[in-house]
PAKOL-409645 format. One record per residue: z, y, x of N, C-alpha, C in turn; chain; residue in one letter; residue number from 1. Coordinates in nm, 2 decimals. Layout:
Z,Y,X,Z,Y,X,Z,Y,X,A,a,NUM
...
This chain:
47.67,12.81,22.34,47.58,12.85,22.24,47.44,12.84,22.29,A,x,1
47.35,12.78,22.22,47.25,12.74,22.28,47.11,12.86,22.17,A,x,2
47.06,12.99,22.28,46.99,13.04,22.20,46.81,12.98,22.14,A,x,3
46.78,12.99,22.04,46.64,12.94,21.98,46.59,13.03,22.08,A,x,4
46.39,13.01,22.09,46.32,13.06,22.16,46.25,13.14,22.05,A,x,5
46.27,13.27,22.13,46.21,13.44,22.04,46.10,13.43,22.01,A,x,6
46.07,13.43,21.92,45.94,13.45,21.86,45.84,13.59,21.82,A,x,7
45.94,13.70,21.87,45.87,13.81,21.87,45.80,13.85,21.96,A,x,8
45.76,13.79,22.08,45.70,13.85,22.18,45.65,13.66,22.27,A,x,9
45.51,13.68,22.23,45.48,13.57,22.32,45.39,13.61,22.44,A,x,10
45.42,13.66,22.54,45.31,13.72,22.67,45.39,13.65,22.80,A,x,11
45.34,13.65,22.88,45.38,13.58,22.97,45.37,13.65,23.13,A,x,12
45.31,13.78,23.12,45.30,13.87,23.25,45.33,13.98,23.21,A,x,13
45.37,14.07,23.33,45.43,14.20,23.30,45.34,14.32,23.30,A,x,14
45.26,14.32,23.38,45.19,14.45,23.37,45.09,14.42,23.28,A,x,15
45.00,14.31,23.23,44.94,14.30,23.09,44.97,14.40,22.98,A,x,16
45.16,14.33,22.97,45.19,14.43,22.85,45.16,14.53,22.83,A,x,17
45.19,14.61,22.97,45.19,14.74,22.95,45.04,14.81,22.95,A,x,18
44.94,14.74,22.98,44.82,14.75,22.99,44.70,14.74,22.87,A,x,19
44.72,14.64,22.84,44.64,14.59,22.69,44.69,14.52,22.56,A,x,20
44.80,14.57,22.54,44.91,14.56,22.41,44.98,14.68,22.39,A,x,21
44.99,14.62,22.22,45.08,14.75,22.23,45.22,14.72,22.16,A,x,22
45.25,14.62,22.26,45.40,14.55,22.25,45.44,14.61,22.39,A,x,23
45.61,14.64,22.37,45.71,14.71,22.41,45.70,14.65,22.51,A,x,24
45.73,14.70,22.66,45.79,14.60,22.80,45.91,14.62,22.74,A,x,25
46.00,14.50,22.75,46.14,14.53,22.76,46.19,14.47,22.91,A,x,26
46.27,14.57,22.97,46.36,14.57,23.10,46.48,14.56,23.11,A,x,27
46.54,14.44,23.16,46.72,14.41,23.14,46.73,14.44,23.27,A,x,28
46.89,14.52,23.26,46.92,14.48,23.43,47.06,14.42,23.40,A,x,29
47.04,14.33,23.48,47.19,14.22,23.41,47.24,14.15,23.56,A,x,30
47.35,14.18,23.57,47.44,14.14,23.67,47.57,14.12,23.64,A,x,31
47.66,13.98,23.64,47.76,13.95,23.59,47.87,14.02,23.68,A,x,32
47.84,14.08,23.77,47.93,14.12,23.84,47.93,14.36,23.79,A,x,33
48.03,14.39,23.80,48.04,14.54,23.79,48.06,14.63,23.90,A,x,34
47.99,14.72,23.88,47.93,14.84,23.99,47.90,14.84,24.08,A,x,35
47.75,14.76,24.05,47.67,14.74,24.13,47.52,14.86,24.12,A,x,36
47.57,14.93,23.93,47.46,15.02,24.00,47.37,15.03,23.83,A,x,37
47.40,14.92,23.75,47.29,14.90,23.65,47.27,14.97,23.54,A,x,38
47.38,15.06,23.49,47.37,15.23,23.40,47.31,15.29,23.45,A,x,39
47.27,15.35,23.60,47.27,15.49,23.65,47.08,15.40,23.67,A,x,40
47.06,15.31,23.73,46.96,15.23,23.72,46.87,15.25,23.56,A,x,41
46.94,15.20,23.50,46.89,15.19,23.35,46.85,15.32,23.33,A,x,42
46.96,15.38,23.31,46.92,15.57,23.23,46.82,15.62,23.33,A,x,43
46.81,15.62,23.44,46.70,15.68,23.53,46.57,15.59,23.53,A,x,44
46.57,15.45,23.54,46.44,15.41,23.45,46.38,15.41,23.40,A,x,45
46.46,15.41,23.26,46.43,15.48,23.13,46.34,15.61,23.12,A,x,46
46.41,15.71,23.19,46.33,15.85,23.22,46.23,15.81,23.27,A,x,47
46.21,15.81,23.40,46.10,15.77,23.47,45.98,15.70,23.38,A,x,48
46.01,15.60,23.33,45.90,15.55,23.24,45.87,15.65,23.14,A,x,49
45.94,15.75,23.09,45.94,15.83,22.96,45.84,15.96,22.99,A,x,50
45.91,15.98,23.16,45.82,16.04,23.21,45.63,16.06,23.23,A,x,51
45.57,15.95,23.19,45.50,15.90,23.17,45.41,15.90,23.04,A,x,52
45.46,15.98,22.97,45.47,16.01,22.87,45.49,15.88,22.74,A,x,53
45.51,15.77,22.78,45.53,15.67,22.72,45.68,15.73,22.64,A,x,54
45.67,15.63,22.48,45.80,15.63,22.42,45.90,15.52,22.45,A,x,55
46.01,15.57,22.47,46.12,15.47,22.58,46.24,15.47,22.48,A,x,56
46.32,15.32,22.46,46.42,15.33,22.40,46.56,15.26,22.52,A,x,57
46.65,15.31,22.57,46.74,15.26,22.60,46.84,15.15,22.48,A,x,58
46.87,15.05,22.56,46.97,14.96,22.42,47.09,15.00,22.57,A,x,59
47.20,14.97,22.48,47.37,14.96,22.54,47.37,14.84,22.47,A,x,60
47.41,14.76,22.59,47.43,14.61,22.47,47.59,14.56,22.54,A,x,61
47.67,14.67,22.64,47.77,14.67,22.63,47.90,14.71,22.54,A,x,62
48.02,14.66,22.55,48.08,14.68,22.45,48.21,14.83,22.48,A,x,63
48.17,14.82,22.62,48.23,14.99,22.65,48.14,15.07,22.63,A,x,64
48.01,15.09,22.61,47.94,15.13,22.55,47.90,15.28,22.67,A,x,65
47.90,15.25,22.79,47.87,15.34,22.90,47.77,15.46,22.89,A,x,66
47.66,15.38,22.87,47.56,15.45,22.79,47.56,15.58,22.70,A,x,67
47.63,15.52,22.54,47.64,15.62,22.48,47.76,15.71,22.50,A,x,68
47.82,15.71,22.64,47.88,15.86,22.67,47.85,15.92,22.72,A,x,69
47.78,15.88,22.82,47.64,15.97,22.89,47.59,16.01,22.78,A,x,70
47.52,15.98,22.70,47.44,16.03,22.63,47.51,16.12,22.52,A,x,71
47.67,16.12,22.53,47.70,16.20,22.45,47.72,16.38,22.51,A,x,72
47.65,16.34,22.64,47.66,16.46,22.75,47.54,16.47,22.78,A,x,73
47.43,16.45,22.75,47.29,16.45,22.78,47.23,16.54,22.75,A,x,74
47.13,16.61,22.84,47.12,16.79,22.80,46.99,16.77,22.83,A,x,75
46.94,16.66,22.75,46.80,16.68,22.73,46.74,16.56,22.62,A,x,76
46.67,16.54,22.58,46.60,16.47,22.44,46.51,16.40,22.54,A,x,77
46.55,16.29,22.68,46.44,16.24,22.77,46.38,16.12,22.68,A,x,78
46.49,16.00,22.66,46.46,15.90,22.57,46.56,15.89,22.46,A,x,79
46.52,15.72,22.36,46.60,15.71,22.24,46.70,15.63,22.34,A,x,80
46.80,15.63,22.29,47.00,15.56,22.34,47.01,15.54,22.14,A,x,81
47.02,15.37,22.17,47.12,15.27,22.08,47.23,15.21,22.13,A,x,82
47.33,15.17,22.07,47.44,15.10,22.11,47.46,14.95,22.03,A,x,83
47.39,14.84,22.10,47.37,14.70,22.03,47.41,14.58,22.15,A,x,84
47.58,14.53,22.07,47.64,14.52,22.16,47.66,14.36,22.13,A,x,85
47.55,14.30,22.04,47.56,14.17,21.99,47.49,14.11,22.04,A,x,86
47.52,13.95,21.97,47.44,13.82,22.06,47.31,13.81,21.97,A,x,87
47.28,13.86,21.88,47.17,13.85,21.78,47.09,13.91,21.84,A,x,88
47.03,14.08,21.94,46.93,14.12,21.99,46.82,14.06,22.01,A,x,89
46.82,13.89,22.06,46.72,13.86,22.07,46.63,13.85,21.93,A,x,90
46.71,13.83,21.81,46.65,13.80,21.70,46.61,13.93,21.61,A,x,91
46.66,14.09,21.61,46.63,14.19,21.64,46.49,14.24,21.70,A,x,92
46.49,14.22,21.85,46.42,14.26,21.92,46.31,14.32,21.88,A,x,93
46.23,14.25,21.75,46.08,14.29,21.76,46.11,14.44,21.65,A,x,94
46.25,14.46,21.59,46.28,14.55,21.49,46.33,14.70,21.56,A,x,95
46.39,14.64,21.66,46.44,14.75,21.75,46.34,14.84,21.79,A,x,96
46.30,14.75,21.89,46.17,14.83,21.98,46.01,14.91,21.92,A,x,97
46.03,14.83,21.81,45.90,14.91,21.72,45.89,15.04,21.68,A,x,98
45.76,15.07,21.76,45.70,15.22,21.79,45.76,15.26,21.93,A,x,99
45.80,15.19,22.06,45.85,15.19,22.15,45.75,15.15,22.24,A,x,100
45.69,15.21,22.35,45.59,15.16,22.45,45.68,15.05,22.57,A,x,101
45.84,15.09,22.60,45.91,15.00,22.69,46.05,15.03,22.59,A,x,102
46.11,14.94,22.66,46.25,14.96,22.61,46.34,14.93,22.76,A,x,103
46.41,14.93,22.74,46.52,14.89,22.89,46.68,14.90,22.83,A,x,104
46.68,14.77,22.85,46.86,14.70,22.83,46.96,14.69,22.95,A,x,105
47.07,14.78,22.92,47.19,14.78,23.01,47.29,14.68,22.98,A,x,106
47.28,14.59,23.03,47.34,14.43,23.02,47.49,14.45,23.05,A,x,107
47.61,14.38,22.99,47.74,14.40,22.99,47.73,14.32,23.17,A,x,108
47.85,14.36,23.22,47.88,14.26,23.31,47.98,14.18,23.32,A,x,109
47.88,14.06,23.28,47.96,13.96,23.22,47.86,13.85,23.22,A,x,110
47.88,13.68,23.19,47.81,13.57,23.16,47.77,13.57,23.03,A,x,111
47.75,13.57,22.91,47.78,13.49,22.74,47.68,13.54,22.67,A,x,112
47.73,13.49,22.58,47.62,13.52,22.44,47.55,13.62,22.46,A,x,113
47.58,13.72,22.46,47.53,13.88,22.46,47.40,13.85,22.58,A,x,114
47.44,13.84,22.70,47.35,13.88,22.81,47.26,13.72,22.81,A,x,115
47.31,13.63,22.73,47.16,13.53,22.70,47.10,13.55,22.60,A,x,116
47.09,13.67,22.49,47.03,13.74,22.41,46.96,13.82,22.47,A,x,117
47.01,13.91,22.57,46.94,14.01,22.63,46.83,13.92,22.71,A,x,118
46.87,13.84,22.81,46.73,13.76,22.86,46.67,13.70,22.76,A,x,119
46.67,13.67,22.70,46.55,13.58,22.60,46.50,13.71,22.52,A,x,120
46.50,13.85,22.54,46.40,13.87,22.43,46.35,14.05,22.57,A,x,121
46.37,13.99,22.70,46.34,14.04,22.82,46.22,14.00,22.89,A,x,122
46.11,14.12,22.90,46.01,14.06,22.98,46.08,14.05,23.12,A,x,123
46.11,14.13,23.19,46.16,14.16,23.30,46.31,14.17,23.33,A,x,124
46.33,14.09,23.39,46.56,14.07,23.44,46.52,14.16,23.58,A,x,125
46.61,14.25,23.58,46.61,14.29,23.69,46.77,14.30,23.76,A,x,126
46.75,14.20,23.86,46.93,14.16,23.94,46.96,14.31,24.02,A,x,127
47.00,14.37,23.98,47.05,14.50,24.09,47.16,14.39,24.18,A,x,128
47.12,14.43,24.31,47.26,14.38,24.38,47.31,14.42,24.53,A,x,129
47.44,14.52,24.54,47.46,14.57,24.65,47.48,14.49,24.80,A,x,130
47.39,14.58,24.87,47.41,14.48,24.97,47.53,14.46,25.09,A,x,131
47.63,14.38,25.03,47.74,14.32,25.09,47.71,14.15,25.07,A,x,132
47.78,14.14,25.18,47.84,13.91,25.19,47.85,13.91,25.06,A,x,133
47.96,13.94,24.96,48.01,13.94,24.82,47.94,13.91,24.76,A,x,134
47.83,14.03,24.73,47.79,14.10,24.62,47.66,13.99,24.62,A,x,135
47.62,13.97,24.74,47.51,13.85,24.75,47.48,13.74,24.68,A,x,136
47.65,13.69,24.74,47.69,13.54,24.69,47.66,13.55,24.56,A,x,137
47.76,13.65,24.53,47.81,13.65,24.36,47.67,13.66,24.31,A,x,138
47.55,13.69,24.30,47.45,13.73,24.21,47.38,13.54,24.19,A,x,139
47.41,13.46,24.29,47.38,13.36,24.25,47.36,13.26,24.09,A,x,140
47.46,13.31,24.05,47.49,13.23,23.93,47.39,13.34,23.81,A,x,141
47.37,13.44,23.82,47.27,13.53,23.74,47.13,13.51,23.75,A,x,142
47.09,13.45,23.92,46.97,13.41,23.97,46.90,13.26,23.88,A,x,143
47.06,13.20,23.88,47.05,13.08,23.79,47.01,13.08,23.65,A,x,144
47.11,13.16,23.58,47.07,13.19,23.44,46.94,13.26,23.41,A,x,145
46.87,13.32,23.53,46.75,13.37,23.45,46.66,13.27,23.49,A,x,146
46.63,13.17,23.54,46.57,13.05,23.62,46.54,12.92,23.46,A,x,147
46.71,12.93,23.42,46.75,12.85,23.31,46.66,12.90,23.18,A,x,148
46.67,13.03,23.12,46.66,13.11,23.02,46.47,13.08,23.07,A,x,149
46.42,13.11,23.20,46.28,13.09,23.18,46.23,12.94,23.13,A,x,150
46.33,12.86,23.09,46.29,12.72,23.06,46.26,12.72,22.88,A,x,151
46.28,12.79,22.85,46.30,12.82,22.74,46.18,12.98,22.68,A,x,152
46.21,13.04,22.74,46.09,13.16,22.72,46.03,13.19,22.90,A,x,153
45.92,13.15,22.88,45.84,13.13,23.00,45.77,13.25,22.99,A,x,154
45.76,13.35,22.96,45.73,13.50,22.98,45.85,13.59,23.07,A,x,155
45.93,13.56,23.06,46.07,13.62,23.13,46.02,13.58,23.28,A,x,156
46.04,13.69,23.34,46.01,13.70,23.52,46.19,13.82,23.58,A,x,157
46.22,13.77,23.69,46.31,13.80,23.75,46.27,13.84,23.86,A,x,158
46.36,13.97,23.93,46.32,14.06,24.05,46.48,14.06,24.08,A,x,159
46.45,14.09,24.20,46.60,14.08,24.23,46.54,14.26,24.32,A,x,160
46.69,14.36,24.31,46.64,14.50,24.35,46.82,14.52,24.42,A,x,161
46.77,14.57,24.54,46.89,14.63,24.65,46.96,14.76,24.61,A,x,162
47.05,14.80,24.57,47.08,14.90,24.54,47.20,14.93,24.62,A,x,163
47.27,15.06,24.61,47.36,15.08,24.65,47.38,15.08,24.84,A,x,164
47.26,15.11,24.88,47.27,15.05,25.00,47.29,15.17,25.10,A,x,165
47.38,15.19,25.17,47.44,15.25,25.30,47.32,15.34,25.37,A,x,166
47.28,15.45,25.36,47.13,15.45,25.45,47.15,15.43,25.56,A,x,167
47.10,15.35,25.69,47.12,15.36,25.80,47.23,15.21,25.87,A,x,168
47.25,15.16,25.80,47.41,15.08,25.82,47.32,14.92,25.84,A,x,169
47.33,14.82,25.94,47.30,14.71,25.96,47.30,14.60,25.86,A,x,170
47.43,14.59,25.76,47.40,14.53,25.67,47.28,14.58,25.55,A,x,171
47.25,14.71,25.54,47.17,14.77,25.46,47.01,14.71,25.49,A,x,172
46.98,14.71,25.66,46.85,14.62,25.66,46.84,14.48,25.64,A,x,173
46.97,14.36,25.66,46.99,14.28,25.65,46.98,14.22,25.51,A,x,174
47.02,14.32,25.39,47.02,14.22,25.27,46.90,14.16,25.23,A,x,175
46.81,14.25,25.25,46.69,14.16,25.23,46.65,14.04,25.28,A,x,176
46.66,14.02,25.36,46.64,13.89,25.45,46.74,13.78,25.38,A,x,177
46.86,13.82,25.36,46.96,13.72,25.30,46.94,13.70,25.16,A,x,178
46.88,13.79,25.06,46.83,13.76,24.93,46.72,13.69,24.93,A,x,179
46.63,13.67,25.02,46.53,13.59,25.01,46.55,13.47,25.01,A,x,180
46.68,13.43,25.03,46.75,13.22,25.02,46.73,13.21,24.87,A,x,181
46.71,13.35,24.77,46.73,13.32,24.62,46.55,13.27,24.60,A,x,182
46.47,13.26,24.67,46.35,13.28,24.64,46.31,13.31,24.52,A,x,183
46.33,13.45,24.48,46.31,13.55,24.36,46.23,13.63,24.41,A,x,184
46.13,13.72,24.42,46.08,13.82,24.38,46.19,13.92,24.45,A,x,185
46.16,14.04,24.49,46.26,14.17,24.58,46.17,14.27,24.56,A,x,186
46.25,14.39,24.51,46.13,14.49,24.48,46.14,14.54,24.64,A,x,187
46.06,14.60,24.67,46.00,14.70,24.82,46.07,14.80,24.78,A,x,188
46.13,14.88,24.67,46.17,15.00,24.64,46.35,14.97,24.66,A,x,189
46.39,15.03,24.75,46.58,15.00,24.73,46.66,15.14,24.72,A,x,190
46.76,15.14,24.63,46.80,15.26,24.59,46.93,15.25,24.67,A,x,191
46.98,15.36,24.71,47.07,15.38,24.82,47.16,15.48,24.77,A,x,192
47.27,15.47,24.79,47.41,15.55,24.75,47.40,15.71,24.83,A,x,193
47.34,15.72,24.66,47.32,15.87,24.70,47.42,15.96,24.62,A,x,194
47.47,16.11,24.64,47.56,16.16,24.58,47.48,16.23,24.47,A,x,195
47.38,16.27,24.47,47.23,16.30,24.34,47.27,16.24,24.25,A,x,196
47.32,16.10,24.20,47.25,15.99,24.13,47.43,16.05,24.03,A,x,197
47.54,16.05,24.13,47.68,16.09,24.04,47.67,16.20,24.03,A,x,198
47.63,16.32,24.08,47.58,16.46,24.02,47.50,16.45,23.91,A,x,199
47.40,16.41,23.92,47.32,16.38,23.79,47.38,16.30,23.65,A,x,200
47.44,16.20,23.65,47.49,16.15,23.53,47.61,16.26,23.52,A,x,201
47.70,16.33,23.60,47.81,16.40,23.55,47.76,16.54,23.49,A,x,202
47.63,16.56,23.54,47.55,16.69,23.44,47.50,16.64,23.33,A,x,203
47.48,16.54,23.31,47.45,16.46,23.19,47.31,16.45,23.18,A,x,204
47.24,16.45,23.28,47.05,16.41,23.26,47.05,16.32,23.40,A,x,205
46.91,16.25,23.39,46.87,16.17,23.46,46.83,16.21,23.59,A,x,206
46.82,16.18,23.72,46.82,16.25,23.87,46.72,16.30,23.87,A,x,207
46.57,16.26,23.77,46.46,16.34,23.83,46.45,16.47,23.74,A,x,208
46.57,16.47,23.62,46.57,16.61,23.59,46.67,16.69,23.66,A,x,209
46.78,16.68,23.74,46.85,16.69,23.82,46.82,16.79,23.92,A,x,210
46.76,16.68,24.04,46.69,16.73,24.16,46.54,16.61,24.18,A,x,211
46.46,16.71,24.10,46.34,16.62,24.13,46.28,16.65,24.26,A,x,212
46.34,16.70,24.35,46.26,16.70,24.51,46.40,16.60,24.59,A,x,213
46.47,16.53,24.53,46.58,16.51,24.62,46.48,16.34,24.65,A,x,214
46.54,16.28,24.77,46.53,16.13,24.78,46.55,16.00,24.68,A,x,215
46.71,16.07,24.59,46.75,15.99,24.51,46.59,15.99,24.42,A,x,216
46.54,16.07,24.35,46.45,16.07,24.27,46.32,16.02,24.28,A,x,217
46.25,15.99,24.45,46.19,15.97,24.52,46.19,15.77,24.48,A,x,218
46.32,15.73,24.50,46.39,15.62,24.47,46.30,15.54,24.29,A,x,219
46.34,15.68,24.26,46.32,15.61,24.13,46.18,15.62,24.06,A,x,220
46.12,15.75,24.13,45.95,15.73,24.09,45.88,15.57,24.14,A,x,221
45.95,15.54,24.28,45.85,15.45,24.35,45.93,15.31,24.27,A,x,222
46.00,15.34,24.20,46.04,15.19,24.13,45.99,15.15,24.04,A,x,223
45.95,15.25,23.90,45.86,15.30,23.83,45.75,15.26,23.88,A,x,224
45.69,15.28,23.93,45.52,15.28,24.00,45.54,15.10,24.02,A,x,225
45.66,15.02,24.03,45.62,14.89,24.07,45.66,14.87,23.94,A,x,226
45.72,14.88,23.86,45.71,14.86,23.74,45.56,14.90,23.68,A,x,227
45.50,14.94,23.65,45.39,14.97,23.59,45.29,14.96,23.63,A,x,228
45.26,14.95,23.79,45.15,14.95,23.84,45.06,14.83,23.83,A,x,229
């Protein structure tokens, strides 16, 4: 399936958006591989940006629908949670997000229709990818499709972000060095396997309502800040 090019959003840089429009950033984190990280990512982004007092909509564009069970345990009104689990989003997009300062999409993990919907109507792909040999390799072919998908909407920018990472453990300083063969973009901010981050979604709010003095939270302001800054 070959998607048309979106015509709801023509910008071509990220922090613009957020700066002098008042069109939505939208943020995908899309990795064809699973549990690597990109729900607990997403819903704590989400905050964080909301935090800000900006209006923030999460999409679930999976079809387990992860999201809205969190949110069916969510002990706070932080952002909006939809469940849009179709290949049409991109043609949506400008319907969804209206009256939304960002949005942020939790991508199925998976290749297809769906998540080449999600990139085409994405300012920002963000690769979560833990740092193992594996988890490396495997993000290759996602590195690809957002490379492809920019041929087509040339506003779409890709970041590749370390998550999951061991604090302290040799391969934990190494992944960086070995994601840089994707020559992508690596945020400075890497989120590390913290026990905050599964306490927090099992209380059902985001880590920095959680424990906002803990590290994990620390993680997620300074990701934020490269998002928006």
């Amino acid at each position: 399936m070959r998607i048309g090019i979106l015509r709801v959003l023509h910008l071509t840089s990220l922090n613009p958006i957020v700066k002098e429009t008042g069109f939505a950033m939208i943020i995908s984190l899309v990795n064809q591989k699973g549990g690597v990280g990109k729900t607990t990512i997403a819903v704590n982004v989400a905050h964080g940006l909301a935090l800000e007092g900006e209006k923030v909509l999460l999409i679930d564009t999976d079809q387990q629908g992860s999201v809205m069970r969190w949110k069916e345990i969510d002990r706070g009104d932080h952002f909006d949670v939809i469940h849009y689990p179709h290949a049409d989003l991109h043609e949506r997009a400008g319907d969804l997000t209206k009256g939304y300062r960002h949005a942020v999409i939790d991508a199925p993990p998976a290749i297809g229709d769906v998540i080449q919907s999600v990139l085409m109507c994405a300012n920002l792909a963000i690769i979560p990818v833990s740092p193992s040999p594996l988890d490396i390799w495997s993000c290759r072919e996602m590195v690809h499709l957002v490379r492809e998908t920019r041929k087509q909407k040339r506003g779409l920018a890709g970041r590749l972000l370390i998550c999951r990472k061991i604090v302290g453990t040799r391969i934990g300083r190494e992944a960086r060095e070995a994601l840089e063969m994707y020559g992508m973009d690596i945020f400075q901010t890497e989120i590390s396997q913290r026990i905050a981050y599964v306490e927090a979604m099992i209380a059902g709010l985001p880590v920095m309502a959680y424990a906002p003095g803990s590290e994990a939270s620390q993680e997620i302001r300074s990701l934020c800040a490269e998002l928006i800054s």
